[in-house]
N, CA, C and O of each residue as an XYZ file, in Angstrom:
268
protein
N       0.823     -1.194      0.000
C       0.000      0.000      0.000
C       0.867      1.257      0.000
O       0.491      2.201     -0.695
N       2.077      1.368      0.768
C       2.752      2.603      1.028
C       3.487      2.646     -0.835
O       3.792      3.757     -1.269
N       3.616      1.859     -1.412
C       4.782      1.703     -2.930
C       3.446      2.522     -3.793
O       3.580      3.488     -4.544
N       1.975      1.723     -3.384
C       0.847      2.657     -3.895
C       0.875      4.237     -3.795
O       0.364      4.961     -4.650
N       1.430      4.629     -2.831
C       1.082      6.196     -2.133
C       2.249      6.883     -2.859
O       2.147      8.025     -3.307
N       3.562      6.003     -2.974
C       4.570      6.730     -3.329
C       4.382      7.299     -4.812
O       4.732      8.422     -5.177
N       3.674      6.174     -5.718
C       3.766      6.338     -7.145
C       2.225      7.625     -7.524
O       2.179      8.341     -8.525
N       1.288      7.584     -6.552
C       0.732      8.464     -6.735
C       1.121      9.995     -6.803
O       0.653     10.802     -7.607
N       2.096     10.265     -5.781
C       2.361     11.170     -5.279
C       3.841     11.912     -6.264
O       4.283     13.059     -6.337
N       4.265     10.552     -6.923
C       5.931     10.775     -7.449
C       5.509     11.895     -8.617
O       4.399     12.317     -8.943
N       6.791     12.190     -9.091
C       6.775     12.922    -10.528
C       6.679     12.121    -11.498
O       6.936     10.968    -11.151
N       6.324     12.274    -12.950
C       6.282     11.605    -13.664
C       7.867     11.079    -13.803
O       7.894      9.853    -13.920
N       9.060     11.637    -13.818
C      10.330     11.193    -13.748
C      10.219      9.822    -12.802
O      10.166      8.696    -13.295
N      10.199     10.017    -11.747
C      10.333      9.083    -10.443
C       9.436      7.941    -10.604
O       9.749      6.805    -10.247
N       8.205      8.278    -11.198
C       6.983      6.908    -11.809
C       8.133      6.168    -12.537
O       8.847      5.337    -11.977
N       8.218      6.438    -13.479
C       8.924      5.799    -14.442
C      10.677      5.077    -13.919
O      11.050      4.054    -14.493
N      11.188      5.440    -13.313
C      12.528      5.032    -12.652
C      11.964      4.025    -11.692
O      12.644      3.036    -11.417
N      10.288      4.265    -10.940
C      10.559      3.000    -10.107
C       9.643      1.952    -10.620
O       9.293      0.979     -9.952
N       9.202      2.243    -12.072
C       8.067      1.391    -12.516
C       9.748      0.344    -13.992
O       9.758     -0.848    -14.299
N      10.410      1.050    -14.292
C      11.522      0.329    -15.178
C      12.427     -0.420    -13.848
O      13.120     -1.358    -14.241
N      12.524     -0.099    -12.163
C      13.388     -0.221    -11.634
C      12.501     -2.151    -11.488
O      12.897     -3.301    -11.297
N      11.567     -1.653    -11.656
C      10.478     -3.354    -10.857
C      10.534     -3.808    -12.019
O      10.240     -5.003    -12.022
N      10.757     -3.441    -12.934
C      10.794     -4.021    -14.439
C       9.490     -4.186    -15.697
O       9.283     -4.901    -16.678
N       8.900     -3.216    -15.081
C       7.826     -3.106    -16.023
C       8.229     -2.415    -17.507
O       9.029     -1.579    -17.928
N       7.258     -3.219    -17.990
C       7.643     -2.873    -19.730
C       7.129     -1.207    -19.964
O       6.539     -0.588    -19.078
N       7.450     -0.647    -21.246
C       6.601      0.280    -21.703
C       5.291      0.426    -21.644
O       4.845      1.406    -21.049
N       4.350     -0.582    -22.290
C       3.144     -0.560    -22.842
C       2.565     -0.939    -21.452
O       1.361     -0.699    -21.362
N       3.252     -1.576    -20.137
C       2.561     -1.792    -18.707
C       2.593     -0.233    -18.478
O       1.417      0.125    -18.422
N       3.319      0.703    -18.342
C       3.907      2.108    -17.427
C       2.884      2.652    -18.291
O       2.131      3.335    -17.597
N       2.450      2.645    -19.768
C       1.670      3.142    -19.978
C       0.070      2.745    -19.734
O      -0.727      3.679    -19.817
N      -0.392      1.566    -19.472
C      -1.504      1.739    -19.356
C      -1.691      1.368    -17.575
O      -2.396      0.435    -17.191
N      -0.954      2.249    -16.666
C      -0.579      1.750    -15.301
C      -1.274      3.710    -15.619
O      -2.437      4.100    -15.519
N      -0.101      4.470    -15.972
C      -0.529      5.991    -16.251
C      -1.650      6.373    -16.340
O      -2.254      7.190    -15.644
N      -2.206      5.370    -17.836
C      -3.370      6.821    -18.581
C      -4.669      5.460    -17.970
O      -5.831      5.847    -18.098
N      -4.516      4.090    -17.399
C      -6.057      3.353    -17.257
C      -6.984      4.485    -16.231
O      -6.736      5.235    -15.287
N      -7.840      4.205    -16.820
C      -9.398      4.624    -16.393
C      -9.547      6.317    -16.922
O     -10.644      6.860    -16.790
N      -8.574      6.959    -17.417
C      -9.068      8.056    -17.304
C      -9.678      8.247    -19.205
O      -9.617      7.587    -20.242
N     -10.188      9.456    -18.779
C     -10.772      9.452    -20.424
C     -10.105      9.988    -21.340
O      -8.972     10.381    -21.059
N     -10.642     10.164    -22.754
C      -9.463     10.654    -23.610
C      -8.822     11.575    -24.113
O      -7.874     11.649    -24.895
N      -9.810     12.678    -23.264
C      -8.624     13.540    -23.125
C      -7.879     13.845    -21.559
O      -6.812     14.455    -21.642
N      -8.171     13.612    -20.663
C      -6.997     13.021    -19.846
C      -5.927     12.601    -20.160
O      -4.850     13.193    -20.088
N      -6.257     10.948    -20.743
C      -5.043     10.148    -21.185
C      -4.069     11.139    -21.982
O      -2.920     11.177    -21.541
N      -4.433     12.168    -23.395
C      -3.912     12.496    -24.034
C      -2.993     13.663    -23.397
O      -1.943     13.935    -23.980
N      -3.351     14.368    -22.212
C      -2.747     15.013    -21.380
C      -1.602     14.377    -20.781
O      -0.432     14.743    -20.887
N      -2.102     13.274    -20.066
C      -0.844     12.544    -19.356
C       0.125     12.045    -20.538
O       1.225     11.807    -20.039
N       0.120     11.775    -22.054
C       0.783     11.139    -22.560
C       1.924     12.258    -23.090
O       3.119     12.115    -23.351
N       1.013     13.470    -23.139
C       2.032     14.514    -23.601
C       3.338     15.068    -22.260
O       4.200     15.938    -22.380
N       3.079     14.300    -21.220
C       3.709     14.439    -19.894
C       4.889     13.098    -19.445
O       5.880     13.164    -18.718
N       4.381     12.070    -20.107
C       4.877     10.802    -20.012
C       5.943     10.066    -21.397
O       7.019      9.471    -21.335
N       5.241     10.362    -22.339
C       5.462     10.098    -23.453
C       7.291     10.990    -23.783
O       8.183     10.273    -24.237
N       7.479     11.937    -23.598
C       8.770     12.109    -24.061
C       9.770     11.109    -23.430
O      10.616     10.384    -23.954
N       9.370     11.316    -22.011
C      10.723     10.701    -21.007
C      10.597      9.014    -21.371
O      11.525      8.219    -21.223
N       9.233      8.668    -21.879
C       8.962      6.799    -22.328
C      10.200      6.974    -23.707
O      10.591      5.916    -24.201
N      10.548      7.790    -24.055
C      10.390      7.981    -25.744
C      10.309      7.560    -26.932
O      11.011      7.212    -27.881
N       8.777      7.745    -26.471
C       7.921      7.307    -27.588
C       7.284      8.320    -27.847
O       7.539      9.325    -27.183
N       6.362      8.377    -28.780
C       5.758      9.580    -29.250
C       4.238      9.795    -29.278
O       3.707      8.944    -29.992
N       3.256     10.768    -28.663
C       2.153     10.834    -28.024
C       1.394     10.117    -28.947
O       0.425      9.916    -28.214
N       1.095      9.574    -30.009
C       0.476      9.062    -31.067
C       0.763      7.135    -30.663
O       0.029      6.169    -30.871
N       2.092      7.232    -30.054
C       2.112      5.453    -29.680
C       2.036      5.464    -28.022
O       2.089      4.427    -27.361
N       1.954      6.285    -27.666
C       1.347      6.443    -26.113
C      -0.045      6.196    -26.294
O      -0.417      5.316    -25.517
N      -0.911      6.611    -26.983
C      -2.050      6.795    -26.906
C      -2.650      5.743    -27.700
O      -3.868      5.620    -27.567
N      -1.932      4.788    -28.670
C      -2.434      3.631    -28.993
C      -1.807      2.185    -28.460
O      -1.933      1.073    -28.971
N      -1.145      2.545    -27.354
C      -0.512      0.909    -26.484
C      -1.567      1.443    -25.544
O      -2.333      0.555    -25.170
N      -1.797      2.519    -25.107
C      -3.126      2.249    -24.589
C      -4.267      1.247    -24.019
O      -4.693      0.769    -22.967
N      -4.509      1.252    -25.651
C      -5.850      0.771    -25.815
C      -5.765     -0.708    -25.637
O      -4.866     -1.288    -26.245
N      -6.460     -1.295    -24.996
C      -6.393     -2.556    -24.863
C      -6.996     -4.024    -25.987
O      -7.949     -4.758    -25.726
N      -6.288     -4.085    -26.963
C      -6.011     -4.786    -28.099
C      -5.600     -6.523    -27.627
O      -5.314     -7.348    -28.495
């Protein structure tokens, strides 16, 4: 619960360092980020997430989707 509180609270930098540190893939960090929110949310967070993933808001926003 407390690893829960931390990643809420982290920067998008620090998400990502402790979500690659546990070994999560790309396409997990991304739909860990943008799940449940809507689409333009998601497209907000991807323009926030998406450089430091680097990938580009167009493949942020389609690993997304659950295919």
């Amino acid at each position: 619960m407390e690893d829960e509180y931390q990643l809420k609270w982290a920067s998008p930098d620090e998400v990502i360092r402790l979500a690659k540190d546990s070994g999560m893939t790309t396409i997990e960090i991304v739909r860990i980020v943008s799940g449940c929110l809507s689409h333009r949310e998601a497209l907000k967070r991807a323009h926030e997430f998406a450089p430091l993933l680097g990938i580009s808001v167009s493949e942020f926003m389609e690993m997304r989707r659950n295919e």
